[in-house]
C-alpha positions in Angstrom: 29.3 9.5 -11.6 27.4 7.5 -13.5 29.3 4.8 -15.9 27.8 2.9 -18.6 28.4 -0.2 -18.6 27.3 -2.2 -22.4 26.6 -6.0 -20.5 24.1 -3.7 -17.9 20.3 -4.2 -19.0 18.7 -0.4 -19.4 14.9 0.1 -20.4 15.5 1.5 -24.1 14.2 4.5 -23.1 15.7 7.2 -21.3 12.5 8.7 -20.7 11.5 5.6 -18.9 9.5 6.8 -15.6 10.9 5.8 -12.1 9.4 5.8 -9.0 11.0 5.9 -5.5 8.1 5.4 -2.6 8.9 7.0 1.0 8.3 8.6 4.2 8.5 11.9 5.1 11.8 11.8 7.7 13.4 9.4 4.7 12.1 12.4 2.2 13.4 15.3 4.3 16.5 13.6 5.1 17.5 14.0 0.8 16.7 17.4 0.7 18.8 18.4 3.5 21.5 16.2 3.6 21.1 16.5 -0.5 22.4 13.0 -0.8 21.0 9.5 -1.7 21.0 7.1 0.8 21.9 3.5 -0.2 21.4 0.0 1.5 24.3 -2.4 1.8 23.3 -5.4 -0.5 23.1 -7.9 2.2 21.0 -5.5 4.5 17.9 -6.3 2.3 15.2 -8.1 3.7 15.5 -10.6 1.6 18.6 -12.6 1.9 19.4 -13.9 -1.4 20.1 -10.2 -2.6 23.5 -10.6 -4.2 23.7 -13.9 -4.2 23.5 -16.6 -7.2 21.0 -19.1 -8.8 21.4 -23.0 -7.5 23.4 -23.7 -11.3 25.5 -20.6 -10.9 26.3 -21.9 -7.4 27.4 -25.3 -8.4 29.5 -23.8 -11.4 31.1 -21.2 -9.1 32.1 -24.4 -6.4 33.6 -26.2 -9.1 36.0 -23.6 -9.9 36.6 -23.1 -6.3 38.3 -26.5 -5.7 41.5 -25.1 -6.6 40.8 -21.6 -5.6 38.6 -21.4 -2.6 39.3 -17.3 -2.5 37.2 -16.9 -5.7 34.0 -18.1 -3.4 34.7 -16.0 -0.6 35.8 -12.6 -2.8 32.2 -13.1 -4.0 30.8 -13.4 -0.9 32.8 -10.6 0.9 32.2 -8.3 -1.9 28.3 -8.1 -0.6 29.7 -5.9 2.0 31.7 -3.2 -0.7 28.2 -2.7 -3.0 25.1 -0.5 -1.9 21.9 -0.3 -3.8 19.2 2.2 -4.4 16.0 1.0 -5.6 13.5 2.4 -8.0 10.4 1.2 -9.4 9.7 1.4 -13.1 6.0 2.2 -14.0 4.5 4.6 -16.1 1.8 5.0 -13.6 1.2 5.2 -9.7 1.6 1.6 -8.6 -0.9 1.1 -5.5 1.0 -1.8 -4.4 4.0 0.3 -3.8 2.2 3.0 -1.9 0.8 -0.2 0.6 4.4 -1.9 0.5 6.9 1.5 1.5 4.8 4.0 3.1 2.7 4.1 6.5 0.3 5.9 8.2 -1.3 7.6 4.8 1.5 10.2 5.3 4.4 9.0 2.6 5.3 10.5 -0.6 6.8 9.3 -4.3 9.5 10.7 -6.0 8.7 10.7 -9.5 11.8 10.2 -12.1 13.2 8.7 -15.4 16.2 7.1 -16.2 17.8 9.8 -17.6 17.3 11.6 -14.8 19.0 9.3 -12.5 22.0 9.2 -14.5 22.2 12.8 -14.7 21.8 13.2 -11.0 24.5 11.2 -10.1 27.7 13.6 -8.8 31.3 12.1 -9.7 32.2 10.3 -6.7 36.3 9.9 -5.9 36.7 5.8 -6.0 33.3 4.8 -6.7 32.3 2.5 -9.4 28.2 3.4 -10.3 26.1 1.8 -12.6 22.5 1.8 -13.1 20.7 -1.9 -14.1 17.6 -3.2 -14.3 16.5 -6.3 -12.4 16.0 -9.5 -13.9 13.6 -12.1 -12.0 14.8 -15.6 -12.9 13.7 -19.1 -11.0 17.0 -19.6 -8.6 16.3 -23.0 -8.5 16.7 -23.4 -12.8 18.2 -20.1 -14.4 21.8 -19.4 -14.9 23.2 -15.6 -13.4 26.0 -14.6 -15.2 29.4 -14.3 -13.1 31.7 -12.6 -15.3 30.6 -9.4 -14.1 30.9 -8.2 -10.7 27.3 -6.2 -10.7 25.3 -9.3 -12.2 24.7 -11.1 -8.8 22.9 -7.6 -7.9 20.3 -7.2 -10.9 18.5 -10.9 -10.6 16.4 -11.2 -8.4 13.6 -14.3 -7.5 10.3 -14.2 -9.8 8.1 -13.7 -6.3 9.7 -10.4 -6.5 8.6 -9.0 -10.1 6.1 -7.0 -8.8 8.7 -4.5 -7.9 9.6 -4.1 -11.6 13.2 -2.7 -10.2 15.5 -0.6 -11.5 18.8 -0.1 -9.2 21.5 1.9 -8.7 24.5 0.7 -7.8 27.8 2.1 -6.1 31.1 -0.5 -5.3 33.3 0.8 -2.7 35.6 -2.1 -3.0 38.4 0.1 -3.9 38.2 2.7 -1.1 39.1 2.7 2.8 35.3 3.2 3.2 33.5 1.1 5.1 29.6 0.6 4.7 27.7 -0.2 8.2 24.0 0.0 7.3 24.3 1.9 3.7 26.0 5.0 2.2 25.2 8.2 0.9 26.2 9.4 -2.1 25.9 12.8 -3.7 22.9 14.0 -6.3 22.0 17.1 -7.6 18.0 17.1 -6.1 17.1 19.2 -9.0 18.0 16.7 -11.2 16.9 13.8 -9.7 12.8 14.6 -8.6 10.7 15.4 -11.0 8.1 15.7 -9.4 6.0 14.6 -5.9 3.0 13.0 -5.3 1.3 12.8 -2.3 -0.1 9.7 -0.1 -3.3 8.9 -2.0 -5.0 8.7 1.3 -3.5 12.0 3.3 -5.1 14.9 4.8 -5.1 18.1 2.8 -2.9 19.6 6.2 -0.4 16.9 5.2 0.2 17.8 1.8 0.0 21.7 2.7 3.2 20.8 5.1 5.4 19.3 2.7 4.9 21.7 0.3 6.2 24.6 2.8 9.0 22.1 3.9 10.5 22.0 0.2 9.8 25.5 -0.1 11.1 26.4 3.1 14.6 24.1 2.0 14.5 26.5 -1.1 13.3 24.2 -3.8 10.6 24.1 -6.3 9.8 20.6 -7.1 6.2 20.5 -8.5 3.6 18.5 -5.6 0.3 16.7 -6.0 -2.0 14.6 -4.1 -2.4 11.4 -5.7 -5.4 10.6 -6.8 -6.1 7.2 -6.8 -8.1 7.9 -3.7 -10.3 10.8 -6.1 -14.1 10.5 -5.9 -16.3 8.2 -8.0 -18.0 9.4 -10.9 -20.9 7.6 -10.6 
């Protein structure tokens, strides 16, 4: 379940598009498992995910001295949080279909804010919020520690491209132990609003996902991209 949280960041606008880019099995796998799969923060390829700023860093030390648990809670507590990412952009980002998809055969989920905090089905000793990211130099800016979920919505300027919004779910108060990532529950309805199709796929391609949702009984609406469309000239 969704929880809102007033020191969380949140485009002002419910209505705010979201975009999650991804392949086919990845896309197949949500419909039929009909949960959300979620990477363990310190999974990411990039290995400062969940971690602080150099000035946060130094702060944090300091208060160690005497209490060398607070450092390591912080750093254990990568393990207890799992992220889904999404991609806020009113439009079709061609960078993102390059970046997560392969082969001219991946898909976009198409969303909003409000959508994603709808989706999200109560979950028994789960803490979820939904942030967006902040990019911040790590080398200058400060990351607020007074808040568990903070070290997980900044993120290094090289990566404001992505224009993230995440969700996030702590199991730090469960028996559950995350390997690779977790899934939680979603109501699918709720959460896709609509599909687009790889701008560069075959019209056979988009013809088989389209029987594969219907065949899995749903009724999202599906379109071929069309940032691949013909010129006009």
């Amino acid at each position: 379940m969704y929880i809102k949280n007033p020191t969380i960041k949140l485009p002002e606008n419910p209505n705010t598009v979201v975009w999650k880019y991804l392949d086919l099995s990845k896309f197949l796998d949500l419909l039929m498992s009909e949960k959300l799969f979620m990477s363990r923060s310190d999974k990411f390829e990039d290995q400062y995910e969940g971690t602080f700023s150099e000035p946060t860093f130094e702060e944090i030390k300091k208060l160690s001295i005497d209490n060398p648990d607070f450092l390591n809670y912080y750093k254990t507590h990568r393990e207890k949080v799992a992220v889904s990412s999404w991609h806020i952009n009113e439009y079709e980002s061609f960078a993102m279909w390059q970046i997560f998809t392969q082969n001219s055969e991946g898909l976009a989920i198409q969303s909003t804010i409000k959508r994603l905090q709808e989706a999200l089905a109560p979950e028994v000793n789960f803490n979820q919020y939904i942030g967006q990211v902040n990019y911040i130099d790590y080398k200058k800016e400060h990351i607020p520690f007074d808040d568990l979920f903070f070290p997980f919505l900044f993120k290094r300027k090289s990566f404001q491209y992505e224009g993230e919004v995440r969700i996030l779910t702590d199991i730090g108060e469960s028996e559950i132990k995350i390997n690779e990532g977790l899934k939680i529950n979603v109501d699918i309805n709720v959460l896709i609003e609509k599909i687009y199709i790889h701008p560069k796929s075959e019209n056979w391609y988009k013809n088989l996902v389209i029987q594969l949702v219907k065949q899995l009984g749903f009724d999202f609406k599906i379109e071929k991209s069309d940032l691949e469309s013909d010129i006009l000239i």
